[in-house]
C-alpha positions as CSV (number, residue, x, y, z in Angstrom):
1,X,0.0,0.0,0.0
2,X,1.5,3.2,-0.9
3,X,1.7,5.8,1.2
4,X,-0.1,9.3,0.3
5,X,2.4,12.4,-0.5
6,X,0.5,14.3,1.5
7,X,0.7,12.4,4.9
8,X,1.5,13.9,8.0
9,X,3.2,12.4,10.7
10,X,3.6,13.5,14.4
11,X,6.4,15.4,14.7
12,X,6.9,15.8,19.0
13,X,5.8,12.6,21.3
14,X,3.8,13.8,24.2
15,X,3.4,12.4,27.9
16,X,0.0,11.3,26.9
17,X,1.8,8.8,24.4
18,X,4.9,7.9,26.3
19,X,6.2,8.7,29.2
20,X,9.8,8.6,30.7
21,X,10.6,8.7,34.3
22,X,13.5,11.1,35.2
23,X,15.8,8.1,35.6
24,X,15.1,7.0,32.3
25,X,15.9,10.3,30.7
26,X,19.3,10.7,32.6
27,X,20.6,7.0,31.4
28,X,19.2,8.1,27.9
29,X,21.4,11.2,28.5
30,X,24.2,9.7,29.7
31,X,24.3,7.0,27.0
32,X,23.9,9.4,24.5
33,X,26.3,11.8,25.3
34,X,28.9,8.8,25.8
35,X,27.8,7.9,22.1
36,X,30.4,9.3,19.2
37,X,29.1,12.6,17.0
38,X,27.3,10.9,14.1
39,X,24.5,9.5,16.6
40,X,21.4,11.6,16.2
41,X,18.9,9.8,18.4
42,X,18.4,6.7,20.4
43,X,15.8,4.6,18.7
44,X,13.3,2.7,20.2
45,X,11.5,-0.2,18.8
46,X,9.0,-3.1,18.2
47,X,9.7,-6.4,16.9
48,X,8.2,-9.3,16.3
49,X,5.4,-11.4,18.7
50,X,6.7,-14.9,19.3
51,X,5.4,-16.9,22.2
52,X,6.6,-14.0,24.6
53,X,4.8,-11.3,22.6
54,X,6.3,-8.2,21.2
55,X,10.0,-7.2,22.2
56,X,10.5,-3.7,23.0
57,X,13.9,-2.3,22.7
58,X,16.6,0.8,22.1
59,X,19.5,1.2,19.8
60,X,21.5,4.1,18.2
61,X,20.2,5.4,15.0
62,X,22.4,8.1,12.4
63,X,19.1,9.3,11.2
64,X,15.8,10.7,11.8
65,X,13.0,9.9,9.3
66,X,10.3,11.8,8.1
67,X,8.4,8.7,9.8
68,X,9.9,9.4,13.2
69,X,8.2,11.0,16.2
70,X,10.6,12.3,19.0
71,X,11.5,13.3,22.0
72,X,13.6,16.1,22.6
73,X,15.0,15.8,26.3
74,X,17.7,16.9,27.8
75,X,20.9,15.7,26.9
76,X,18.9,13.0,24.6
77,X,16.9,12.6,21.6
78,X,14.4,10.0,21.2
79,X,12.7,8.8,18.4
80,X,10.0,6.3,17.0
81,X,8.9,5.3,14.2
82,X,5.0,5.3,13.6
83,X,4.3,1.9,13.6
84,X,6.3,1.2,17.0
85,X,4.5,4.5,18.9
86,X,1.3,2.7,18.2
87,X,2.4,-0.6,20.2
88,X,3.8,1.8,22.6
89,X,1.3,4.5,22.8
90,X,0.7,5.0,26.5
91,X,3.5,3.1,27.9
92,X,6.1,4.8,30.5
93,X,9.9,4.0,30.0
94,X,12.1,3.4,33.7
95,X,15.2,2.7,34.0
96,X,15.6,0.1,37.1
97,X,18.7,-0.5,39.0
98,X,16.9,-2.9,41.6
99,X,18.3,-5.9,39.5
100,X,21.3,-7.4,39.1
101,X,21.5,-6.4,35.1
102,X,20.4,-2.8,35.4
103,X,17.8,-1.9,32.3
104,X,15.4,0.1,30.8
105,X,11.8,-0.8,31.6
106,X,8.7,-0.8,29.6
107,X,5.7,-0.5,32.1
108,X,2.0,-0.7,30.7
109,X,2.7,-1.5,27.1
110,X,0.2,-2.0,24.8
111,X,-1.6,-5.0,26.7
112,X,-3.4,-6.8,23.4
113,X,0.0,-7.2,21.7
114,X,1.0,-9.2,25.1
115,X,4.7,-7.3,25.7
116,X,6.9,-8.8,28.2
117,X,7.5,-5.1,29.6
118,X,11.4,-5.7,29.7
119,X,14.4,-4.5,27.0
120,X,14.8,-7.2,24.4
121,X,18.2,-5.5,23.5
122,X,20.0,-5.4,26.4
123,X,23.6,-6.6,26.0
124,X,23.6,-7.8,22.6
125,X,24.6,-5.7,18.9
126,X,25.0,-2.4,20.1
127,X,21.4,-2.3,21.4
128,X,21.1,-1.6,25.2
């Protein structure tokens, strides 16, 4: 299906469609200001549903599409694509150190899609 040239795509994500707790937004800052120059964003996504349901996770990205919604915080830049703020579309973002494999935390995700609430990335390919 193509996609009409005259689409428009939200630009800004607000707390209504994702929320991030303060300790989320300082790793994100800290992580991306450890990050070299050509990073423009932390990206977060959706993939797949297996048996577990969807995985929910965060990598670098270079680039910010004209299919991306952000966040602008401080220190940080978040983005999503479309698709992936619909699964995520209400959800808040922690990051927990109460375990022994500190993470970022996906609390009330999209309940239908069955989410497993936790970073599928973390520790593997340059996700985290």
């Amino acid at each position: 299906m193509a996609t009409p040239a005259n689409a428009v795509y939200q630009q800004q994500i607000g707390d209504g469609d994702m929320h991030l707790t303060s300790a989320a937004q300082a790793k994100l800052a800290e992580l991306q200001g450890q990050a070299d120059g050509e990073i423009a964003a932390i990206r977060v996504f959706v993939s797949g549903g297996g048996c577990g349901g969807m995985t929910y996770g965060m990598t670098y990205t270079d680039q910010i599409t004209p299919y991306d919604s952000v966040i602008n915080g401080p220190g940080f830049t978040l983005a999503v694509d479309t698709v992936a703020l619909n699964y995520l579309r209400g959800c808040e973002i922690d990051f927990s150190t109460d375990t022994l494999n500190p993470s970022f935390v996906f609390n009330n995700v999209f309940q239908s899609v069955g989410g497993s609430g936790t970073c599928g990335g973390c520790g593997g390919g340059g996700k985290f």
